[in-house]
Each structure stands twice: as structure tokens, then as C-alpha cells.
C-alpha positions in Angstrom: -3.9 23.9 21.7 -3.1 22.4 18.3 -1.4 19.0 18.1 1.5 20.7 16.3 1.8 23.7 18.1 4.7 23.2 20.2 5.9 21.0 17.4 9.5 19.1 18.3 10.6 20.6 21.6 7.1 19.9 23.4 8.5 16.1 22.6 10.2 14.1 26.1 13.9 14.1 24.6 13.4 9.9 24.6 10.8 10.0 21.8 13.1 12.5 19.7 15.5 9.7 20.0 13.3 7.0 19.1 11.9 9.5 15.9 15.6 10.5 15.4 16.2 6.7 15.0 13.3 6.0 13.1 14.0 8.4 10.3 18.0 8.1 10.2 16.8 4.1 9.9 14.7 4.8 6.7 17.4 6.9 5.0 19.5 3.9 5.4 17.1 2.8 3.2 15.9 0.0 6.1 12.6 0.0 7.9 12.0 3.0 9.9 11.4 1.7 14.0 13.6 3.0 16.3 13.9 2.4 20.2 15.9 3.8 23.0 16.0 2.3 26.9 16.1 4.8 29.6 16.4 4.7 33.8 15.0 5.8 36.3 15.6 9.8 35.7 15.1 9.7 32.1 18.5 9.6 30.8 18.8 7.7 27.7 21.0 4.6 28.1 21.2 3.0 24.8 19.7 3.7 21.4 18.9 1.2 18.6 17.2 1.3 15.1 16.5 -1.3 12.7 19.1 -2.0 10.4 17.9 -5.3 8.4 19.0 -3.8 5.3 21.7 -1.9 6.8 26.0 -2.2 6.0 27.0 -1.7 9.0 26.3 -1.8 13.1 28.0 -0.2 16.1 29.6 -2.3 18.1 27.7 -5.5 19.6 24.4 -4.6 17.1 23.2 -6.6 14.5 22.8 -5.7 11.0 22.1 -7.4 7.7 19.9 -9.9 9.0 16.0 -10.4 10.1 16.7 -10.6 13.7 18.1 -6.7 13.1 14.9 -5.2 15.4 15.5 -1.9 16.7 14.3 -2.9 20.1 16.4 -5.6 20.1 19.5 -3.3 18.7 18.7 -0.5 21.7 18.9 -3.8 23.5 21.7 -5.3 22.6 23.9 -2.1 23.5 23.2 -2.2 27.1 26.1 -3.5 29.6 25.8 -6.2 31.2 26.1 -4.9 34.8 24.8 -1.0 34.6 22.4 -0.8 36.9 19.0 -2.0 38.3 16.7 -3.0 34.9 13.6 -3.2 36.9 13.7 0.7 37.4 14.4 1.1 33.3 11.7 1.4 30.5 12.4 0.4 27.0 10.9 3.1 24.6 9.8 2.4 20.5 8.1 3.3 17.6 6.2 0.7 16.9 4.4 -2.0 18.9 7.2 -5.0 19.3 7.1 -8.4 17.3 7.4 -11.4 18.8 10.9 -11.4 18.4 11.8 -8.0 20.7 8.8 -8.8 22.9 10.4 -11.9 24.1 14.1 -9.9 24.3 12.2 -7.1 26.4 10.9 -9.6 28.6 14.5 -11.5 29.1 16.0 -8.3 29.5 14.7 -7.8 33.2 13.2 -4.4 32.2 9.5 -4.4 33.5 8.2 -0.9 32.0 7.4 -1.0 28.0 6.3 2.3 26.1 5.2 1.9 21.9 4.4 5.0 20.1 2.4 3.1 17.3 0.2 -0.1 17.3 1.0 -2.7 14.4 -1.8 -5.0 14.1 0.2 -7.2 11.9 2.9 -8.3 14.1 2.5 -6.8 17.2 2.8 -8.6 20.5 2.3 -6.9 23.3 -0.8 -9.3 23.7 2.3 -12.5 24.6 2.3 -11.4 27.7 0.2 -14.0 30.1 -0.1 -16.3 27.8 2.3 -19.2 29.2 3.6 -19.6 32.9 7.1 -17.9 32.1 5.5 -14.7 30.6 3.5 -14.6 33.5 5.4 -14.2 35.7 7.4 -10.5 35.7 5.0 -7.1 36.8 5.1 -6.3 33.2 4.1 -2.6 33.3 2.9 -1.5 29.4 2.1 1.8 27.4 0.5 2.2 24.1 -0.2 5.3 21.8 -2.9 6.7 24.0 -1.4 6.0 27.1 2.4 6.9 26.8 4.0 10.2 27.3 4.6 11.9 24.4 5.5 15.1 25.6 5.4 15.7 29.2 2.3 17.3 29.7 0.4 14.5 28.2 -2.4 15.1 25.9 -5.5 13.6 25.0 -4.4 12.9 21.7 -1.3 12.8 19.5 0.1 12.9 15.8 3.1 11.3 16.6 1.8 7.4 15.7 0.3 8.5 12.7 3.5 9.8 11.5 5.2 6.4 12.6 2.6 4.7 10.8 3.0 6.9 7.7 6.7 6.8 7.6 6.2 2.7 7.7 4.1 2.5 4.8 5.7 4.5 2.3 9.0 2.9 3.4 7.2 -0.3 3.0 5.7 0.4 -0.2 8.8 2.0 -1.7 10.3 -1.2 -1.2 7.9 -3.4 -2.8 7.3 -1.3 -5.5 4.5 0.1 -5.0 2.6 -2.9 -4.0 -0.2 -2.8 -1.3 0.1 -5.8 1.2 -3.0 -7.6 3.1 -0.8 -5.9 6.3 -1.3 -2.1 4.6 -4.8 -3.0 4.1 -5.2 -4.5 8.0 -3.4 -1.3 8.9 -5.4 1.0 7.3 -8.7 -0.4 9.2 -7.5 0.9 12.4 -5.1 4.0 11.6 -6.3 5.2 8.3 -5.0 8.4 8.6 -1.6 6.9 9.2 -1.9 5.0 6.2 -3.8 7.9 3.7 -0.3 9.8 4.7 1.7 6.7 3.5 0.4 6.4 0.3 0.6 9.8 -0.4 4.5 10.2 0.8 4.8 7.4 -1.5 3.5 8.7 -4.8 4.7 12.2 -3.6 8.6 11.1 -3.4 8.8 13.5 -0.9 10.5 11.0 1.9 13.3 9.9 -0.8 14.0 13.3 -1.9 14.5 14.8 2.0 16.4 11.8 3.1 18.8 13.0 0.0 18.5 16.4 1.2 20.0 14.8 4.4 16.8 16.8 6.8 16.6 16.1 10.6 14.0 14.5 12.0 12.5 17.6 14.0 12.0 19.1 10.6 10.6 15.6 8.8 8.5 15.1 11.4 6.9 18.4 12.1 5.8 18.6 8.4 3.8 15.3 8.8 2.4 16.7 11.9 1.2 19.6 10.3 -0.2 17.8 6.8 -1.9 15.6 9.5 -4.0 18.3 10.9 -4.9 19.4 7.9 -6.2 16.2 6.8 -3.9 15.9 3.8 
């Protein structure tokens, strides 16, 4: 079957919220991660995105500052007594920093699922390191192991449009400058980052997120320029 042929709807309805996230997140004009924590059945709890650069944040979220993580948002939105955390999983884009790693951790959720790796920051690789992060069952998912859609397959576009979506939001911000982190990047997902650099020159992501498109359409347009190797 081809990676795009079921396209959206073959996609577990917690990583359309994370992708819905991620994209409404970039056409806030912030950086494009978003997360969502689920229970036992499924059921989406609490969604966050990062809003660094954003004006505003619902209610007990964080915006307009560095600590504005999306994992840390979808975090933050949780009550306090809601259920059992042990039985939840926390869901994101993008491999956490060290920041949401250590808020994942303190949350009491045990069950961790990233959709991208980010060689730069990423964290997953705290865990073990010091008696106190030793010491939870830590249960952890990465881009080849998580469940995309829920007959899992063998391979995926999905975290090659994350990491495409990152880059030219990245780049559009800087002006068109390359980083050492691009560069890093592009050693292990080059794919992901050949799509970056050519959103960015295109002006394709500006001009949809002005056009006000959904993610199921954004998203199934990289897919498909993915398998075409364009």
C-alpha cells in the first residue's frame, strides 16, 4: 500500500490532534510541535501546542515565553485529580527537550509517544541517567515504533513532514539562515529537511496558513510530495 494512500483518516485521531496542533501552532506564526495526553481508551484529555511567540493561552497555559513547550502546554491543562496518570500516555511531534522531558517525568504519566526525533535537543536519552530518573517504568515510543495509524506500518511520512514543517518555520524565522541544528538534522532525516528548504523558498506554508487550510489537507500534500521525492 502506498504511504499516502489512506492519507488523514488512516491517522489514530491522537496524532491528528498533535498535527492539528502542530500546524495551527505555525500559523500563529510560533514553532510548529504539538502534543495531546490521552487515557487508557484513547480519549484525548488535554491538548497543547507551543506558543513561544504566541498572544495569547487558554486558561492555565503558558505563552510568550521559552518555557511555552507544547508538551508542557498539553501538560499544563490537565486537572489535578482526573484519574490514574500511570494508565495515560503523552503524545508529540517532536522528540521532548529537556525542559518537557523532565515535566513528562513529574507528571506521573509512564507511557511517552514522539512522532519525530530532534537530534538537537532531544531528550528522551535523560532517562537513567541520575537515581530520580531511574526510578519510574518509563515506557517510550519513537517514529518507528509508535502508532501512527492503527494498523501500524513499517514505515511512515508523518515525521518527515514534522521535520519539514520545523525547518521552514525555522528558517522563515531567521531569514533564511541555515543553523549547525538544520545541518545536524539533515544528517539523519534528510528527506525531512530537502522538504524544508523547499517549503521555504516555495512560500507555499505562508501562503496556506493565509488561506486558513486544515491540517488533513497541509499534511496530505507533504505526504504525497514526499513519495514522490520532491
Amino acid at each position: 500500500m502506498s504511504q499516502v494512500e489512506a492519507g488523514w483518516s488512516s491517522l489514530t485521531p491522537h496524532w491528528q490532534a498533535c498535527l492539528e496542533e502542530s500546524w495551527q501552532a505555525f500559523c500563529e506564526g510560533t514553532i510548529p510541535i504539538g502534543a495531546v495526553v490521552i487515557d487508557a481508551q484513547g480519549q484525548v484529555l488535554a491538548r497543547g501546542r507551543n506558543r513561544i511567540y504566541a498572544d495569547s493561552a487558554p486558561d492555565g497555559q503558558v505563552c510568550q515565553t521559552e518555557l511555552a513547550h507544547a508538551e508542557l502546554n498539553a501538560l499544563l491543562a490537565l486537572g489535578v485529580d482526573q484519574g490514574d496518570r500511570r494508565e495515560w500516555a503523552l503524545y508529540t511531534t517532536t522528540e521532548p527537550c529537556p525542559l518537557c522531558m523532565g515535566a513528562f517525568y513529574m507528571s506521573g504519566i509512564r507511557t511517552l509517544h514522539y512522532g519525530s526525533q530532534d537530534v538537537w535537543s532531544g531528550s528522551v536519552n535523560l532517562l537513567g541517567t541520575t537515581p530520580y530518573l531511574s526510578r519510574k517504568p518509563i515506557k517510550t515510543f519513537g517514529p518507528g515504533e509508535t502508532d501512527f495509524t492503527a494498523r501500524r506500518a513499517e514505515s511512515s511520512p508523518v515525521p518527515n513532514s514534522i521535520v519539514g514543517l520545523g525547518i521552514a518555520w525555522y528558517m522563515g524565522r531567521s531569514g533564511g539562515r541555515v543553523a549547525d541544528w538544520c545541518r545536524r538534522m539533515e544528517q539523519f532525516n534528510p528527506a525531512g529537511v530537502q522538504l524544508g528548504f523547499n517549503l521555504y523558498e516555495s512560500g507555499e506554508l505562508r501562503r496556506w496558513a493565509e488561506a486558513d487550510l486544515p491540517a488533513q489537507q497541509v499534511f496530505e500534500v507533504l505526504w504525497q510530495r514526499l513519495e514522490r521525492g520532491v
